[in-house]
C-alpha positions as CSV (number, residue, x, y, z in Angstrom):
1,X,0.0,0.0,0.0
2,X,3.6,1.9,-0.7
3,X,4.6,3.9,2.9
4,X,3.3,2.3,6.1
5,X,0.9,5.0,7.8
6,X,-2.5,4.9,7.9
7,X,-3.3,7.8,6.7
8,X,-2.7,6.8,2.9
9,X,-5.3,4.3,2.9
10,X,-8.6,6.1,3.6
11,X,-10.2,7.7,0.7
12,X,-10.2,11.1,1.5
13,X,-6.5,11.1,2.6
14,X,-5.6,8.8,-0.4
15,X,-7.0,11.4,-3.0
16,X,-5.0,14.2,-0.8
17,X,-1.3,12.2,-0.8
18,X,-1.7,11.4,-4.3
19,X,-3.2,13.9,-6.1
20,X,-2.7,17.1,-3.3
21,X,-0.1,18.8,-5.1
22,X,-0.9,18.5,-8.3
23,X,-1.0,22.5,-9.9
24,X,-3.1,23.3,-12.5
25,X,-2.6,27.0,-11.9
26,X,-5.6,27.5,-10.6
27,X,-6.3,26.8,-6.4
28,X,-10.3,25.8,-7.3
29,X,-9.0,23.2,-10.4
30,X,-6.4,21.5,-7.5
31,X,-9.1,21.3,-5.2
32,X,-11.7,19.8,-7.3
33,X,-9.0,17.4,-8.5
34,X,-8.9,16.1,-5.2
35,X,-12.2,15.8,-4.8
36,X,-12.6,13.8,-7.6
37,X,-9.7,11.5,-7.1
38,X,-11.5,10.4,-3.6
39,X,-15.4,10.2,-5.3
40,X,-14.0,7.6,-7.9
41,X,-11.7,6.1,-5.8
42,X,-15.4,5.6,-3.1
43,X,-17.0,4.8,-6.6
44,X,-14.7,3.8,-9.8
45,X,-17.3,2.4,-11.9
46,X,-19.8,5.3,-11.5
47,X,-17.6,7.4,-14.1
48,X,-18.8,11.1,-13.4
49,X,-22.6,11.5,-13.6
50,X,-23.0,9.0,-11.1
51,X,-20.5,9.9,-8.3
52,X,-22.0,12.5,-6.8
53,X,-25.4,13.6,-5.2
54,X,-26.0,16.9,-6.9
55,X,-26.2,18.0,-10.3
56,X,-23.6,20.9,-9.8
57,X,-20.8,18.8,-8.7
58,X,-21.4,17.1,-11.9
59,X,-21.2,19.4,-13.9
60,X,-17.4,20.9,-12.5
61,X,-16.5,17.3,-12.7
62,X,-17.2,18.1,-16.4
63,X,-16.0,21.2,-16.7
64,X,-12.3,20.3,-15.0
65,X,-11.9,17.2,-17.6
66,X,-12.6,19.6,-20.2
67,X,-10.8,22.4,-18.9
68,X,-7.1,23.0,-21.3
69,X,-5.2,23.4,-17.8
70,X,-5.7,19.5,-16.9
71,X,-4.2,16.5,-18.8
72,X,-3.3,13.2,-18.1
73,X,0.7,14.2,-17.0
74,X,-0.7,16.9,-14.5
75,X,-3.2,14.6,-12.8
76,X,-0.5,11.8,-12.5
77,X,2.1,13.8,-11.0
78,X,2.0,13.9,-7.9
79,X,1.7,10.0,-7.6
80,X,4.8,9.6,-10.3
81,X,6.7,11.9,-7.9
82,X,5.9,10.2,-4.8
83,X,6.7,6.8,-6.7
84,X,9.9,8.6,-7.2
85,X,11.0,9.9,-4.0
86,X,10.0,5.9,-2.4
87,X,11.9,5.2,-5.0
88,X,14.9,7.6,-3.3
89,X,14.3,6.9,-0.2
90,X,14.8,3.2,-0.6
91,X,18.0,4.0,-2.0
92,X,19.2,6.2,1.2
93,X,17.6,3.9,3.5
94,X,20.0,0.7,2.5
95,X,23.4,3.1,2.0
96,X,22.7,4.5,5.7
97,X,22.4,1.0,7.0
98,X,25.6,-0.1,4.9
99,X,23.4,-2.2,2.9
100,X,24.2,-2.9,-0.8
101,X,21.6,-1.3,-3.4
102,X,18.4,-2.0,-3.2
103,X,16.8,-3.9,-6.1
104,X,13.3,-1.9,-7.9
105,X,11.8,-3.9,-11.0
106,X,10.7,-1.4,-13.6
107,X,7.9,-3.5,-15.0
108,X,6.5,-1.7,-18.3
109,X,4.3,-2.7,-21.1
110,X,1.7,-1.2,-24.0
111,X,-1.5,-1.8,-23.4
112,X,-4.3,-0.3,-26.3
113,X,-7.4,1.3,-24.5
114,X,-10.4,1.1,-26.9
115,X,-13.6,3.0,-26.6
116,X,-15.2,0.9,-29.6
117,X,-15.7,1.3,-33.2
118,X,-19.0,2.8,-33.4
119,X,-18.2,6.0,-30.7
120,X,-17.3,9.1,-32.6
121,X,-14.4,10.8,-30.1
122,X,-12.8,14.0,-30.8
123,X,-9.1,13.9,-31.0
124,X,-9.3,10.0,-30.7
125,X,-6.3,7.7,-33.0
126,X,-7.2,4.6,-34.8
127,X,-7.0,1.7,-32.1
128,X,-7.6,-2.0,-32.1
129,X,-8.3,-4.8,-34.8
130,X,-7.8,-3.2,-38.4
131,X,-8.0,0.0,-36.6
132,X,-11.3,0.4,-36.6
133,X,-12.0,1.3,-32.9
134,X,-11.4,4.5,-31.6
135,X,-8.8,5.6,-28.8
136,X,-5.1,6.3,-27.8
137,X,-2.4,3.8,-26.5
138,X,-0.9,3.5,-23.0
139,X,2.9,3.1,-21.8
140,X,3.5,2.7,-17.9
141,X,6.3,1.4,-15.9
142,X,5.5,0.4,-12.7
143,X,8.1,0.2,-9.8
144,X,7.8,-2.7,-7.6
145,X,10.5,-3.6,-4.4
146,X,12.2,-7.2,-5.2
147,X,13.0,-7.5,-2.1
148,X,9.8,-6.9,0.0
149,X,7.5,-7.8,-2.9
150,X,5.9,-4.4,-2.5
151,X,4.0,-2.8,-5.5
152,X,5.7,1.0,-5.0
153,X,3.8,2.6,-7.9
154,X,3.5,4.2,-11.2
155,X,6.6,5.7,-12.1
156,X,6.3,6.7,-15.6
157,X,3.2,7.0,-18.3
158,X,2.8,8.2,-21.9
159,X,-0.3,8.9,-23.4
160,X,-0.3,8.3,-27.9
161,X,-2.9,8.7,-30.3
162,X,-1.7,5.4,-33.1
163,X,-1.3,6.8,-36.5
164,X,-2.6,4.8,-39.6
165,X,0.3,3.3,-41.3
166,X,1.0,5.4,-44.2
167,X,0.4,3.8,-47.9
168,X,3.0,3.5,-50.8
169,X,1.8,5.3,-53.8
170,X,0.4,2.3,-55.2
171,X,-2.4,2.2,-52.1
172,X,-0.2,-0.4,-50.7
173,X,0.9,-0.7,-46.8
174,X,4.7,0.1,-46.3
175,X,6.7,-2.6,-44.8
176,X,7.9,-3.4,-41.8
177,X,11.3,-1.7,-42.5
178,X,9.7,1.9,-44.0
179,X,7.5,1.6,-40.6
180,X,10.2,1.4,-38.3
181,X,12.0,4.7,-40.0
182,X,9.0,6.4,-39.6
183,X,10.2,9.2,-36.7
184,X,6.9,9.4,-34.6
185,X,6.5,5.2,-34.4
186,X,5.0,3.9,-31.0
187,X,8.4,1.5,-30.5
188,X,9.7,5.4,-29.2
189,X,7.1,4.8,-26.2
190,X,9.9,2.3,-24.9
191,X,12.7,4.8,-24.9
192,X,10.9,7.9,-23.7
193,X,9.2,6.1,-20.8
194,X,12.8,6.2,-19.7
195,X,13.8,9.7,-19.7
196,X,14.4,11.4,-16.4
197,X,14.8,8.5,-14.0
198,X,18.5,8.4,-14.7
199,X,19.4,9.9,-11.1
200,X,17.4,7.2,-9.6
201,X,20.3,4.8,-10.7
202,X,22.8,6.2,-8.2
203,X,21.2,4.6,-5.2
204,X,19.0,1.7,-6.0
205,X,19.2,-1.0,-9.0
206,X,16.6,-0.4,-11.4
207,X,15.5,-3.4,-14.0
208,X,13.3,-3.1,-16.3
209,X,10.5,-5.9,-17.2
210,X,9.5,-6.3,-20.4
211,X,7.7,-8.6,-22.8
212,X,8.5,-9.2,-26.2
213,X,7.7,-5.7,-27.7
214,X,10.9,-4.7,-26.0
215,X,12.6,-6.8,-28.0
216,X,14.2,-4.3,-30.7
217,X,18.3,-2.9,-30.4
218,X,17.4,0.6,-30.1
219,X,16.1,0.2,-27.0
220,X,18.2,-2.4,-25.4
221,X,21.3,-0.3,-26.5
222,X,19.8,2.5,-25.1
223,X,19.1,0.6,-21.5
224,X,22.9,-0.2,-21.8
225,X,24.2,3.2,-22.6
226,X,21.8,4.9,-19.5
227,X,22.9,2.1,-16.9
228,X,19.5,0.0,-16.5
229,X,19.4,-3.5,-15.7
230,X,17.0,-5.4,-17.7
231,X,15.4,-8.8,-18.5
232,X,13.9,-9.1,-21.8
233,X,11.8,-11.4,-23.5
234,X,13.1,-12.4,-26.9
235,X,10.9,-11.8,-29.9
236,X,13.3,-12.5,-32.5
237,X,14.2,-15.9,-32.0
238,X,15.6,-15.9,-36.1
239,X,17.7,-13.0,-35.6
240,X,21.6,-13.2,-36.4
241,X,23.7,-13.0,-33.1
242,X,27.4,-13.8,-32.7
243,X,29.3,-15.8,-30.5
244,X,31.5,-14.6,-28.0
245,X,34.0,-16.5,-28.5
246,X,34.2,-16.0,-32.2
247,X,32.7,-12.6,-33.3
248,X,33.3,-13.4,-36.9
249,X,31.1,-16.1,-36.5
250,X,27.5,-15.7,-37.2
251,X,24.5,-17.6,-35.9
252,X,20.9,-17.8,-35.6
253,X,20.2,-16.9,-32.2
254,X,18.0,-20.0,-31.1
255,X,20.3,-22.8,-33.2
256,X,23.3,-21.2,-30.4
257,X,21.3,-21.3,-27.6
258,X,20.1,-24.3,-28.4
259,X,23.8,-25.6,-29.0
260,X,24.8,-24.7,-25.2
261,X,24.7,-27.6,-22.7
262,X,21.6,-27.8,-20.1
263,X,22.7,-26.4,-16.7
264,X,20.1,-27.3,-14.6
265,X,16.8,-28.6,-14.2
266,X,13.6,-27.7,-12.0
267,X,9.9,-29.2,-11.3
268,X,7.3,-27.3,-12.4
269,X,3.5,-27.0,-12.1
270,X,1.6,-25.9,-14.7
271,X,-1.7,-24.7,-14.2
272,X,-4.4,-22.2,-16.2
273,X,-2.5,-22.5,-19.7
274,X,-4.4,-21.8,-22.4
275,X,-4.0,-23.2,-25.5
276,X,-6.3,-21.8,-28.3
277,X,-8.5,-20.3,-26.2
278,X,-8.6,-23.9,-24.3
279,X,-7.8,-24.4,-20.4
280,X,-5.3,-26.5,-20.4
281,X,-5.3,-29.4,-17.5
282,X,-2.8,-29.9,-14.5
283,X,0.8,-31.1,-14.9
284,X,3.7,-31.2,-13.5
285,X,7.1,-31.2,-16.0
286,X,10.9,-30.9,-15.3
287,X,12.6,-27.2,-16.8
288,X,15.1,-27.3,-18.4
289,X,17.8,-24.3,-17.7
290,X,20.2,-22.9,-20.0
291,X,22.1,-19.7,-19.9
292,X,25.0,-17.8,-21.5
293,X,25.7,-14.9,-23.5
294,X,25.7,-13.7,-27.1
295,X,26.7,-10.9,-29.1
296,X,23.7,-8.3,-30.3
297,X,24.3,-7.1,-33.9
298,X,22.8,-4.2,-34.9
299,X,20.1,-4.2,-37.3
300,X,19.8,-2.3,-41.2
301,X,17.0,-0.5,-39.3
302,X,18.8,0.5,-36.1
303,X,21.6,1.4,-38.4
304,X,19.6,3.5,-40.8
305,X,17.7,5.2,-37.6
306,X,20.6,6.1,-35.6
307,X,23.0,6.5,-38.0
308,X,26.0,4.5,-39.3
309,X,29.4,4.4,-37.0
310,X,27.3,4.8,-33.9
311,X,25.8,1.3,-33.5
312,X,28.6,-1.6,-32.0
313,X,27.7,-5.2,-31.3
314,X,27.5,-5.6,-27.4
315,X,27.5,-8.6,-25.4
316,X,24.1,-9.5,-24.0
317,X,23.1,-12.7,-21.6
318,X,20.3,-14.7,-22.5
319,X,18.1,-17.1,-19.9
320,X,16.2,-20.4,-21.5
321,X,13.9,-22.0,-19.7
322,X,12.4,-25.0,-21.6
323,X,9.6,-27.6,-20.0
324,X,10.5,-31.2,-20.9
325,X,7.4,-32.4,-22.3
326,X,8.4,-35.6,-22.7
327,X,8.7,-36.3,-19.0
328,X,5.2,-34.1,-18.3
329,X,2.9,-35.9,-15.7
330,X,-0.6,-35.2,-14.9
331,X,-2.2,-34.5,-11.7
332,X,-2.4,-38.7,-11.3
333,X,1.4,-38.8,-11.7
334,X,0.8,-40.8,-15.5
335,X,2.2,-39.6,-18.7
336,X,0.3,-36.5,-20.6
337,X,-0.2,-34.8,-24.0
338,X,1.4,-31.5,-23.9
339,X,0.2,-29.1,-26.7
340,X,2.6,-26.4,-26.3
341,X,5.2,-26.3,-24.0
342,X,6.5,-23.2,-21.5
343,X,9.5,-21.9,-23.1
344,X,11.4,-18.5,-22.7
345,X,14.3,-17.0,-24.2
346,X,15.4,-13.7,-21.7
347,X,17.9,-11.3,-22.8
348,X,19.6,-9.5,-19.9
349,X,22.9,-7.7,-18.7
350,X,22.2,-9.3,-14.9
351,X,24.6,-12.5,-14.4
352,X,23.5,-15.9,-15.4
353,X,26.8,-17.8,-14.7
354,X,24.9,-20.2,-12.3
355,X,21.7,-21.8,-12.0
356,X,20.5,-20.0,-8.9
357,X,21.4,-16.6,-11.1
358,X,19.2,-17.8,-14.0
359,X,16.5,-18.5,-11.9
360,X,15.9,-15.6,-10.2
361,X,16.1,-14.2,-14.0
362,X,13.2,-16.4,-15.1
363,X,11.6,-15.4,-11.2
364,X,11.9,-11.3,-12.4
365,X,10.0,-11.8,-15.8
366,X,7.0,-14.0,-14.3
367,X,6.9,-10.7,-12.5
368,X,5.8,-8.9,-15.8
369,X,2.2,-10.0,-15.0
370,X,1.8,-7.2,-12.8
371,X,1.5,-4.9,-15.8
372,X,-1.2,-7.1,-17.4
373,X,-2.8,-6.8,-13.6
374,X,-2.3,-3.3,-14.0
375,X,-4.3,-2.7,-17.4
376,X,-6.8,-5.4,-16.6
377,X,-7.7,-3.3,-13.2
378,X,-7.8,-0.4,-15.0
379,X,-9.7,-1.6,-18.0
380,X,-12.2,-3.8,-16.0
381,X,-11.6,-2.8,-12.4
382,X,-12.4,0.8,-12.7
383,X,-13.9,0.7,-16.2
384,X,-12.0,3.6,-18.4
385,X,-13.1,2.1,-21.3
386,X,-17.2,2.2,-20.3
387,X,-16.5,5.8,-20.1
388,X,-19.2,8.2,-22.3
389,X,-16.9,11.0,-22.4
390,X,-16.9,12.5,-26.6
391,X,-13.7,14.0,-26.6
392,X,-9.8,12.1,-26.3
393,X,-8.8,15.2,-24.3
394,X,-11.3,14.5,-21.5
395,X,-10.9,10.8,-21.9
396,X,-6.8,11.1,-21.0
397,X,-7.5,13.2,-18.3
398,X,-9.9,10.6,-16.7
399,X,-7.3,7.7,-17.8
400,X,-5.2,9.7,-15.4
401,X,-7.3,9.6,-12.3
402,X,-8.1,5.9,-13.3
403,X,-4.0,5.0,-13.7
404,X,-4.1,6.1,-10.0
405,X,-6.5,4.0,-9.0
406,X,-5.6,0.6,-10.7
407,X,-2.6,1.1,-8.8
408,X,-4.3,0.9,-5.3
409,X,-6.4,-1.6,-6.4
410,X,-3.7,-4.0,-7.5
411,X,-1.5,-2.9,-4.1
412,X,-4.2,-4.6,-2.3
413,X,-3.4,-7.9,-3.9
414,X,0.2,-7.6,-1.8
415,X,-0.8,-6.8,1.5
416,X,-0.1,-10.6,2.1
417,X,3.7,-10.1,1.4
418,X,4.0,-7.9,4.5
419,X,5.8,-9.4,7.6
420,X,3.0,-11.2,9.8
421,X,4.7,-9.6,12.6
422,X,4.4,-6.5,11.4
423,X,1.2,-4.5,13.1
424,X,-1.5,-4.2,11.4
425,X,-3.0,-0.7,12.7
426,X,0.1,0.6,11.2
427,X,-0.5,-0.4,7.6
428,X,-4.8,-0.1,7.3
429,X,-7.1,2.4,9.4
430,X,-8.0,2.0,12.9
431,X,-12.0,2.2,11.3
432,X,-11.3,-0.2,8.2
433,X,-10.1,-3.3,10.9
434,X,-13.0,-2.9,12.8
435,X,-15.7,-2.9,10.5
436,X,-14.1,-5.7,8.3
437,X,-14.4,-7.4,12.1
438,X,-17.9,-7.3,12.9
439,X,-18.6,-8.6,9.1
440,X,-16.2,-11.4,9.3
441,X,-17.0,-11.7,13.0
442,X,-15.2,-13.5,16.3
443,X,-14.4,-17.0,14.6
444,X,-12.0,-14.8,11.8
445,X,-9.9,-12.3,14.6
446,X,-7.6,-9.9,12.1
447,X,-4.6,-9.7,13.4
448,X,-2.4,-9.3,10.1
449,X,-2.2,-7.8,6.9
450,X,-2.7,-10.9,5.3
451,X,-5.8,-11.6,7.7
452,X,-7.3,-8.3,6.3
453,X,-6.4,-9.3,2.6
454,X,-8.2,-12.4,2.9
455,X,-11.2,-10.4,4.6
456,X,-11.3,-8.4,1.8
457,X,-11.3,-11.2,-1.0
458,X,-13.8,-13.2,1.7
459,X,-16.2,-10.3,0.6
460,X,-15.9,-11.0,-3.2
461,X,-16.0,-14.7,-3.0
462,X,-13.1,-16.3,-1.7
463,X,-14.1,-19.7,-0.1
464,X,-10.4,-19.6,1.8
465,X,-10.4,-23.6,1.5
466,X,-7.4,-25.5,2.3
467,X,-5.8,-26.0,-0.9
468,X,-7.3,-22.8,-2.7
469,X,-4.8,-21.1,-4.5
470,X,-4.5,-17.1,-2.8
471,X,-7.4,-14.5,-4.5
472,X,-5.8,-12.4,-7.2
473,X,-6.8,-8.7,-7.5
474,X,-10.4,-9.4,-8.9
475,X,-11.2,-11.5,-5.9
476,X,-10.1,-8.8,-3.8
477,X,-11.5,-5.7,-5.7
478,X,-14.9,-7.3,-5.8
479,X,-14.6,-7.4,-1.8
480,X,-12.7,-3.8,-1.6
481,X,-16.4,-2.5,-3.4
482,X,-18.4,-4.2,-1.0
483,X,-16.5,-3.0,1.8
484,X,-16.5,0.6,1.2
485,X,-20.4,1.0,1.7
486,X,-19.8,-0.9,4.7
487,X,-16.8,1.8,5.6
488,X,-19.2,4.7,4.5
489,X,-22.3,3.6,6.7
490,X,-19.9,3.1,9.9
491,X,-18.9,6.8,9.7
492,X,-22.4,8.2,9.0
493,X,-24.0,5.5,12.1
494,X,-21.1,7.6,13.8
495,X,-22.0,10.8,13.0
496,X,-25.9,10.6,13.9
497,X,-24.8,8.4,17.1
498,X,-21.6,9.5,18.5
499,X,-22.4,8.0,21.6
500,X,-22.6,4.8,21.3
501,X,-19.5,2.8,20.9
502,X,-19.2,1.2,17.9
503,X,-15.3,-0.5,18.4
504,X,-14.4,-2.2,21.4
């Protein structure tokens, strides 16, 4: 829930810390941001009709998403900063105590938000299948702690309207090569997101997460040059690499890694894999572990981009993680059809020399699901994408209070990853414990952050059996929404009855 205080997780107070000092040049637009920022975090699927009681409050809700001072960047900033300085603070923290640098993941994706093809939004790019939907693409890097398995927070965000792909004279679609030249493309997202958090690197370690749209020597020579860690999905399994040892020598890159001996192995358990839109059943299979290093050639279109005597070959590690299939068991120990087996190539500039260094590699990327977290709580959690707003201008601007939001919503999934010694007054409001006590009652005493997570997740359907697997953010959300009206009605009881003692 980022810094321990209770303060940041009630409503009001949330909407203050992260959106208090945001300045729109105008003191009535900063204080009607906050205000909004704690009616949709009380009610994020209400949009802005429905979030207040009056017709007027409405209507400035209106008029400050329209307004030319507000924008996505200015309603995000004061989180992004806050993410920043935890970010900082980390860092002195660990070099006060003599502690070596503390390890932040900068997990970042695209994500395409979509308002449909039949809306008519002004200011609104080309977006989804064919591009026949209308909206904008999104960029975020979130910053999560490795080390105490804390979401921190958004630390970076660009907003793009997509472009239609410009045409050859002959009506035809340019190709993938013209495409990539093209100055504006959305593969700049990846390098931009990155600008300004250089001084960050001085006092923690900062690796960035990313899936295979990362995959492109521009921005993995750029991550180099800047001083980022990273681990990187590989895309382009075809590409031509060269071997370290002979740098003359070419080499597709999957043939070499392919070629390097297996250096480990490790059980795994495979569950929810879908396989053409099928659920795939149980099994259990052995990993198989390679790891070593290549060199990264530049590409014709990295060389025509950035210009000729500026791009080098550089030596990059790669992580391959391959499930034996022919050794797969199912849930009754016998032999089992596997359709398509787990395998990952990661490029990275971490070490990979032993098979507890490659692990934690492939443990960093299956971190890169908090991203697709992130964009599914935004999406479905808070419901950007149900939004009626007509123009793009006041649809960002609402994608920023949103971007906010997902964020809390997902940090609830990692209130279990807190210390269970740790107490728990000093993490969630005194009033939020004891209402989530009387509903859960004596038989379920919450003593924990974890015991208040699985409240939560209790109130949006979690059985808490035995062997059920722990509630992911949906779970949890779905409770968090009942809860508030519960939280709301406590205060109000309080208000009209101040004597009578509600907590004991």
């Amino acid at each position: 829930m980022g810094n321990n205080t209770d303060k940041q997780n009630e409503c009001s107070s949330w909407a203050a810390m992260n959106f208090g000092n945001n300045d729109f040049n105008d003191q009535r637009l900063n204080r009607r941001g906050v205000n909004i920022a704690e009616a949709i975090m009380t009610h994020p699927k209400n949009f802005v009709s429905g979030l207040y009681m009056n017709a007027s409050d409405s209507e400035a809700a209106y008029r400050f998403l329209r307004n030319e001072k507000t924008s996505f960047d200015s309603v995000t900033e004061t989180h992004r900063n806050n993410t920043y300085q935890a970010i900082l603070q980390l860092g002195e923290l660990a070099q006060a105590a003599g502690e070596k640098k503390p390890v932040v993941l900068l997990v970042g994706d695209t994500s395409e938000v979509n308002f449909g093809y039949k809306r008519k939004i002004k200011g609104a790019g080309p977006i989804g299948e064919h591009n026949q939907g209308k909206g904008f693409v999104l960029h975020t890097n979130l910053a999560f702690d490795w080390n105490a398995k804390q979401l921190i927070g958004m630390l970076s965000a660009l907003l793009k309207n997509r472009t239609a792909r410009p045409k050859q004279k002959n009506g035809r679609k340019i190709s993938s090569y013209q495409r990539a030249l093209i100055p504006d493309r959305e593969s700049a997202l990846w390098i931009d997101s990155k600008k300004g958090l250089k001084p960050l690197l001085d006092s923690v370690e900062l690796i960035c997460v990313n899936d295979r749209g990362a995959d492109f020597y521009e921005y993995i020579s750029q991550l180099n040059h800047d001083g980022f860690s990273y681990v990187i999905r590989a895309a382009q399994k075809d590409r031509v690499v060269a071997s370290p040892e002979n740098p003359k020598q070419r080499i597709h890159l999957y043939e070499y890694i392919c070629s390097q001996p297996v250096q480990g192995e490790q059980t795994i358990e495979v569950t929810g894999q879908i396989v053409k839109n099928k659920k795939q059943p149980y099994r259990k299979s052995p990993l198989l572990i390679r790891s070593g290093s290549v060199l990264l050639l530049p590409s014709a279109i990295s060389t025509k981009s950035l210009g000729k005597g500026k791009q080098e070959p550089f030596k990059v590690n790669f992580v391959h993680v391959l499930e034996d299939s022919s050794r797969s068991v199912d849930a009754n120990g016998k032999p089992c059809e596997v359709k398509e087996a787990v395998e990952w190539i990661l490029l990275t500039n971490r070490p990979v020399s032993t098979v507890e260094e490659a692990l934690e590699i492939r443990n960093m990327y299956q971190s890169r699901w908090l991203i697709e977290e992130y964009f599914c709580a935004l999406k479905s959690g808070c419901g950007l994408e149900d939004s009626q707003l007509q123009s793009a201008d006041s649809l960002k601007t609402l994608c920023g209070f949103y971007s906010v939001c997902a964020v809390f919503i997902l940090s609830l999934k990692y209130l279990q990853n807190f210390n269970p010694e740790t107490d728990v007054y000093t993490i969630i409001p005194k009033e939020w414990i004891v209402v989530l006590q009387q509903k859960a009652g004596p038989k379920f005493p919450i003593k924990t952050a974890r015991d208040f997570y699985i409240g939560l997740a209790k109130l949006g359907g979690y059985l808490n059996r035995k062997n059920d697997a722990p509630p992911g953010w949906k779970r949890i959300w779905n409770g968090f929404s009942e809860f508030l009206p519960l939280v709301e009605g406590y205060k109000l009881a309080m208000e009209l009855f101040p004597e009578k003692i509600f907590s004991k």
